[in-house]
Every structure is written in structure tokens, then in C-alpha cells.
C-alpha positions as CSV (number, residue, x, y, z in Angstrom):
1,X,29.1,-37.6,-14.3
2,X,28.3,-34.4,-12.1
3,X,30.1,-31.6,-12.3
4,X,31.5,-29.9,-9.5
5,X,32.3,-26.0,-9.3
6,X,35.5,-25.0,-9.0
7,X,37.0,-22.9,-6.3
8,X,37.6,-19.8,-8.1
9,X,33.4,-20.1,-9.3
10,X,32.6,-20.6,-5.4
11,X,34.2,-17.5,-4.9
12,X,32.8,-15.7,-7.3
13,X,29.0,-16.8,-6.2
14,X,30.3,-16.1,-2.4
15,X,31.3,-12.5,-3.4
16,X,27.9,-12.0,-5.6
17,X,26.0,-12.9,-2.9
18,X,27.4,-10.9,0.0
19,X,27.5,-8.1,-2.4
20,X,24.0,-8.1,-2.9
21,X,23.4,-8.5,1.1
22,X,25.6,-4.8,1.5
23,X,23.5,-3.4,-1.4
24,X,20.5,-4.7,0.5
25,X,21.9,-3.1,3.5
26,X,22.2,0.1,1.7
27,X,18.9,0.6,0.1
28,X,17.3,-0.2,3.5
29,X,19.5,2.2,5.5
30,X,18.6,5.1,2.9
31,X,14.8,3.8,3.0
32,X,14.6,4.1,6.8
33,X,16.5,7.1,6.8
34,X,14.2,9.0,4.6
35,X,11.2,7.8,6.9
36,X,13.3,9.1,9.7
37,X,14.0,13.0,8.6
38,X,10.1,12.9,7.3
39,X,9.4,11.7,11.4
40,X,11.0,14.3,12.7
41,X,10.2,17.2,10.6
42,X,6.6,16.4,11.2
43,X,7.2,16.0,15.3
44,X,8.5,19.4,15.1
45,X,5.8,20.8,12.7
46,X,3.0,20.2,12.7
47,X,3.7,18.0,15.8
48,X,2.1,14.7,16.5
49,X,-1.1,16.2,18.7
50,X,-2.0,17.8,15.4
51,X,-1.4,14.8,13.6
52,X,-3.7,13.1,15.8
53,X,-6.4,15.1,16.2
54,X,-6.7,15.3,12.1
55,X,-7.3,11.9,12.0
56,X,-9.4,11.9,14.9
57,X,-11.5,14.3,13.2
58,X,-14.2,12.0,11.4
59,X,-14.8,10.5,14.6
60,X,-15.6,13.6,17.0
61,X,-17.3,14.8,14.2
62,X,-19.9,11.4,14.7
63,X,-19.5,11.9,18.2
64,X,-22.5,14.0,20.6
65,X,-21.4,17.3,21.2
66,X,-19.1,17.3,24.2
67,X,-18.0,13.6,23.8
68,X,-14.3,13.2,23.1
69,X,-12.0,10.1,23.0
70,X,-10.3,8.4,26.1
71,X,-6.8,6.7,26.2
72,X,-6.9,3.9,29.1
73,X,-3.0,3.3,28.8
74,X,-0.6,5.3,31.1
75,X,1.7,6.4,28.0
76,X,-1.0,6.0,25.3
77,X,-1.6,9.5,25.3
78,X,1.7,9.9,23.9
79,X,3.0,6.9,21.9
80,X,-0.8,6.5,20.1
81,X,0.2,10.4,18.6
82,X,3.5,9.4,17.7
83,X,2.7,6.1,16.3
84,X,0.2,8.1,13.7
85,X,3.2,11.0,13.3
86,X,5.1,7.6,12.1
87,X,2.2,6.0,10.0
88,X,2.2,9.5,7.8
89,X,6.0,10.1,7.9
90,X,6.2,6.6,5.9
91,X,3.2,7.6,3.8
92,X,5.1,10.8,2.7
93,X,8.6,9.3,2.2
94,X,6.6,6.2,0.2
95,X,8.4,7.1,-3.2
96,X,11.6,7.1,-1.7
97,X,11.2,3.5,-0.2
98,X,9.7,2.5,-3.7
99,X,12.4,3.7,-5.6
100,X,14.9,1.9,-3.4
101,X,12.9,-1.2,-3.3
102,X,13.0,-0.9,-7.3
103,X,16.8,0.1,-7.6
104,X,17.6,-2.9,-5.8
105,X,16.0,-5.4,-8.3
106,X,17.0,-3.2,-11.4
107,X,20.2,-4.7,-11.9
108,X,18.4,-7.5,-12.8
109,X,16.0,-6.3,-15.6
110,X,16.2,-5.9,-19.0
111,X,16.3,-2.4,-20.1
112,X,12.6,-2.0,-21.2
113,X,11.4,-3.3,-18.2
114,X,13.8,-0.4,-16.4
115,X,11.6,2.3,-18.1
116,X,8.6,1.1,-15.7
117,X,10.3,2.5,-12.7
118,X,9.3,6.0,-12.4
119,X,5.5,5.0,-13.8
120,X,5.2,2.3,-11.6
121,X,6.2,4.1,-8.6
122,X,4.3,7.3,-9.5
123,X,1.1,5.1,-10.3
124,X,1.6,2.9,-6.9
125,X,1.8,6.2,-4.7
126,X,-0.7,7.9,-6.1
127,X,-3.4,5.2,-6.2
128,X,-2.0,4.2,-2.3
129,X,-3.1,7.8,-0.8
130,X,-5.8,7.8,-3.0
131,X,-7.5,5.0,-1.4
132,X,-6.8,6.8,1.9
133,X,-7.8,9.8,1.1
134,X,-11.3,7.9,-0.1
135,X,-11.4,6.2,3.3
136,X,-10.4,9.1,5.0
137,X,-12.8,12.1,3.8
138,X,-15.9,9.2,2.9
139,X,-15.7,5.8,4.0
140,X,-15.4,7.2,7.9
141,X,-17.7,9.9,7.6
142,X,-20.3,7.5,6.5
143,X,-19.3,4.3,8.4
144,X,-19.3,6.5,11.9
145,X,-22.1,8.7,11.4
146,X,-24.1,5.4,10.9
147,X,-23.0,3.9,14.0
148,X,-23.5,7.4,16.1
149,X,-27.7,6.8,14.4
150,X,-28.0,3.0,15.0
151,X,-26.5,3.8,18.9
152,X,-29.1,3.4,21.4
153,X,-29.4,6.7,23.4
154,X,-29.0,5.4,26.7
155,X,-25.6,4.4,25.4
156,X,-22.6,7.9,25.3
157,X,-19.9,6.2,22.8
158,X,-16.1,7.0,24.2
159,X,-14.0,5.5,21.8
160,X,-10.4,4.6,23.1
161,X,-7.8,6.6,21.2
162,X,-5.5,3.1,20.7
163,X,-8.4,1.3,19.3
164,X,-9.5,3.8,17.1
165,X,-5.9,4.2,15.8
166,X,-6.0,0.1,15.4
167,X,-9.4,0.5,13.3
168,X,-8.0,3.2,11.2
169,X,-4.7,1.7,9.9
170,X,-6.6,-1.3,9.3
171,X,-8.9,0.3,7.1
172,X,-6.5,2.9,5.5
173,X,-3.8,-0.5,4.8
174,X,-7.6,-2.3,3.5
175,X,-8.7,0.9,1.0
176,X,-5.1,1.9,-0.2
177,X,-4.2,-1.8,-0.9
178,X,-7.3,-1.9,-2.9
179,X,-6.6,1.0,-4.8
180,X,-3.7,-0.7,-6.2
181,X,-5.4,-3.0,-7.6
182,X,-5.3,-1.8,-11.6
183,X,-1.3,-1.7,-11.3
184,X,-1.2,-5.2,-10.2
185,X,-3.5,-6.4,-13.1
186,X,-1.3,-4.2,-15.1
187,X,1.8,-5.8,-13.8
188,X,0.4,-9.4,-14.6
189,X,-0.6,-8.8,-17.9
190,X,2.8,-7.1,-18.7
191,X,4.4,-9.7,-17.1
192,X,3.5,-12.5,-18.7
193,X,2.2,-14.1,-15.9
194,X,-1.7,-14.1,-16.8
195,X,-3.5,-13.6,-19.9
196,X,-6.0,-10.6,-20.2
197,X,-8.9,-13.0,-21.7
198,X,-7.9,-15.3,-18.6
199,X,-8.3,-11.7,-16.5
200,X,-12.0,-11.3,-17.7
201,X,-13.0,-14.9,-17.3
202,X,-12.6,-14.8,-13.9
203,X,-14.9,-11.3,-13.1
204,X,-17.5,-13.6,-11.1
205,X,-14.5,-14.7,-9.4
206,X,-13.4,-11.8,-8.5
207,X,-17.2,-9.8,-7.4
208,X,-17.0,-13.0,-4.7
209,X,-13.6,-12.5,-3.4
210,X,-14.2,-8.7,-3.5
211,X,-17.2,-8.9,-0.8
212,X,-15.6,-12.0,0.9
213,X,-12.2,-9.9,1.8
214,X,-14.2,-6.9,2.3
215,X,-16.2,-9.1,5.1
216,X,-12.8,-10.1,6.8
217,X,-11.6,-6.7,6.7
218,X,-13.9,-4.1,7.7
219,X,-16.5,-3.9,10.5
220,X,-19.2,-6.4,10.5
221,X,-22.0,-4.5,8.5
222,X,-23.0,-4.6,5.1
223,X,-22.9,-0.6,4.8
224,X,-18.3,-0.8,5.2
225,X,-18.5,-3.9,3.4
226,X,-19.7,-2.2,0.1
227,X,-17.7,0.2,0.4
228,X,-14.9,-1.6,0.5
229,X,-16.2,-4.2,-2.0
230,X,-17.8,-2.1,-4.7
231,X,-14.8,0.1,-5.4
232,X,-12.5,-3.4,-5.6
233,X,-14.7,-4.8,-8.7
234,X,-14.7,-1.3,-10.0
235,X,-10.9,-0.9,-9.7
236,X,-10.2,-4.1,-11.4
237,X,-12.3,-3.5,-13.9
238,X,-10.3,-0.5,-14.9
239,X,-7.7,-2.2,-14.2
240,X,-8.6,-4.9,-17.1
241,X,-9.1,-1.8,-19.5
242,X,-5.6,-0.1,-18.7
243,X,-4.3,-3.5,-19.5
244,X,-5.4,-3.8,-23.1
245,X,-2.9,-0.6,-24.0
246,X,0.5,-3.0,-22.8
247,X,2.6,-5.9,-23.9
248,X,3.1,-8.9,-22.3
249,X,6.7,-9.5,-21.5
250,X,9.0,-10.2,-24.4
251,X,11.0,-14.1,-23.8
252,X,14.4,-13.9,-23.0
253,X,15.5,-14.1,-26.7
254,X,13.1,-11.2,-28.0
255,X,14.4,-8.9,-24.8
256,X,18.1,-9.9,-25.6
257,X,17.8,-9.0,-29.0
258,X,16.2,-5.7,-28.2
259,X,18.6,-4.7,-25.4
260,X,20.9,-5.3,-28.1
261,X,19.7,-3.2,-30.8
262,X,19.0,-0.5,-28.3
263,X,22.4,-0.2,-27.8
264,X,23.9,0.1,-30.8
């Protein structure tokens, strides 16, 4: 015979679940409100021409002497600015969104795997810029000075500010992805969800898909495709050696039984 749940249990699942929808509601309000307050204090200061012409910088810096960037749009000269004034805004307030991102699942973790929080979301910021920071100051300093040399002369390169702003999230979403790559090895180890040995076995695997994302992703020459590509393998590799130093994730007995001696 099947069972049926009783009203008082329907309730209870009907209350659990729109509770959870208000404390969805919450961590996203305080997530976009921290990428808000970020947006506006850098509008004011620095302001988003600055902004722009920072990132801009590895480009002019490829360009002829004299050349600068065009903007085609009627209102591209000022939403392209603010859409980059947005793009760092979220890259500063990133450990705030984390955190609330994490806070929201907590609830639902063992105590142990609580402790991760303020590693993981260090770790996932800090690898994040880091893979901009490597695109920013040598992927596109290398990448465009190339293209400026293989140019033909008769041709004066103008690059069109929305385009270029379209290239560089691309590639800055492509290298700071990337760079994340050790904390999700990390994370499937600890999890449970693949062995290390497995991990290993599957480095020829893993050189292919490096070079075959790396194709998809960046600009079709070989020179942005190894750079993408080589720092991938290299980051998994080290990936594969951070995850010999953790545990994989206790079963449901084991983290009961530690939760409980914890406590007392």
C-alpha cells in the first residue's frame, strides 16, 4: 500500500520550501546590493572613462602611434564605459556574492564541510583575479603586439571599443575560469565524487581538452591558444598535487558521528 502524506506534513514541506525561496530572495538582494554600492563608488571615483581607458591600455599600447579606438554606436561611448565600471564592480564585490552563495547552502552541510567556507571563497577569488590579472598584464600584451607585427602595413587597425570590450570579457571569463581549476579538482576529490588515481589517469585526457577549449575560446591562432592551454594542464596538475593533502568526504554515518562528538 502507498502511503500518503498527511496534511499537517504538506504543510510543513510547503512552509520549508517557501522559506527557502525568501532566503533565496535575501542572499540575492544583499548580493546585488553589494555589486551596486561597489558600481557606484567606482562611477564616482575613479569614474568609468578611467575604467575604460585602463583596460584599453594593452591595446593602444599595440596600436601605431596616433591610432586610437572608435565606437560606431550612438550611445556606445557611454554604456561600453559603464558596462566595464560594472564588469569590475562585480569583480570587487566577488567575496561578498560568494559568501552569500555559500551561506545559502550551509544550512545544509555538516559541520566540517562548514569550515571550507572562508578557504574556499578566499582560494576561488584569489585564483579568479589571478587569471585576470595574467591575461590582463601578458596574455594581451603578447596576443596584440603580435597581431599589430603580422598586420600588413597598408592596413591602420581601429578597433571598435564594443568589440574590444566583447573580446576582453571573453578572455578575462576564459583565463579566470581556468585559474580555478585546482579548487575544482580539490573540491572533487574532497567530495567524494572522483578518485585522485582516477584524477591522474585521465592527464592525456585532459592536455586534449585543454587545447580543444582553448581553440573554441580564444582567437584563432596557435600563439592565444597556448596560452590559454598550457597554463590549464599546468593548473590541474597542481591541482592533482594540492589534492593529495585532503580527505574525501566522510559517508553520512562517519559525518553524523563526528558532528556529534564535536558537540559534546
Amino acid at each position: 500500500m502507498s502511503s500518503t502524506a498527511s496534511p499537517e506534513e504538506e504543510t510543513q514541506k510547503e512552509e520549508s520550501f517557501i522559506s527557502h525561496l525568501i532566503e533565496l530572495r535575501s542572499r540575492l538582494i544583499k548580493a546585488g546590493a553589494a555589486v551596486a554600492v561597489v558600481f557606484i563608488a567606482l562611477f564616482l571615483y575613479p569614474g568609468a572613462s578611467f575604467i575604460y581607458d585602463l583596460l584599453a591600455k594593452p591595446m593602444l599600447n599595440a596600436l601605431p602611434q596616433g591610432t586610437h579606438m572608435i565606437a560606431t554606436g550612438v550611445i556606445t561611448p557611454f554604456m561600453v564605459p559603464v558596462k566595464v565600471t560594472m564588469m569590475a564592480a562585480l569583480v570587487i564585490a566577488l567575496p561578498i556574492v560568494l559568501y552569500q552563495a555559500w551561506a545559502f547552502v550551509a544550512p545544509g552541510l555538516y559541520r566540517h564541510e562548514k569550515r571550507l567556507a572562508l578557504p574556499l571563497i578566499v582560494s576561488t577569488t584569489l585564483l579568479f583575479i589571478l587569471g585576470m590579472a595574467f591575461c590582463y598584464f601578458f596574455v594581451f600584451r603578447t596576443v596584440f603586439h603580435f597581431i599589430a607585427n603580422f598586420a600588413p602595413h597598408s592596413i591602420t587597425p581601429a578597433p571598435d571599443i564594443e568589440a574590444y570590450l566583447s573580446f576582453v570579457m571573453t578572455m578575462f571569463l576564459a583565463f579566470g575560469v581556468t585559474f580555478e581549476v585546482p579548487v575544482i579538482v580539490v573540491l572533487l576529490v574532497k567530495t567524494g565524487i572522483v578518485q585522485l588515481d582516477k584524477l591522474r589517469s585521465m592527464r592525456g585526457y585532459m592536455i586534449v581538452a585543454a587545447f580543444v577549449i582553448a581553440a573554441v575560446v580564444t582567437p584563432p591562432d596557435m600563439l592565444s591558444m597556448c596560452l590559454l592551454a598550457v597554463p590549464l594542464c599546468l593548473l590541474f596538475e597542481l591541482g592533482l598535487l594540492a589534492a593529495r593533502f585532503v580527505q574525501p568526504r566522510k559517508s553520512k554515518e562517519e559525518s553524523a558521528s563526528t558532528d556529534l562528538t564535536e558537540r559534546d
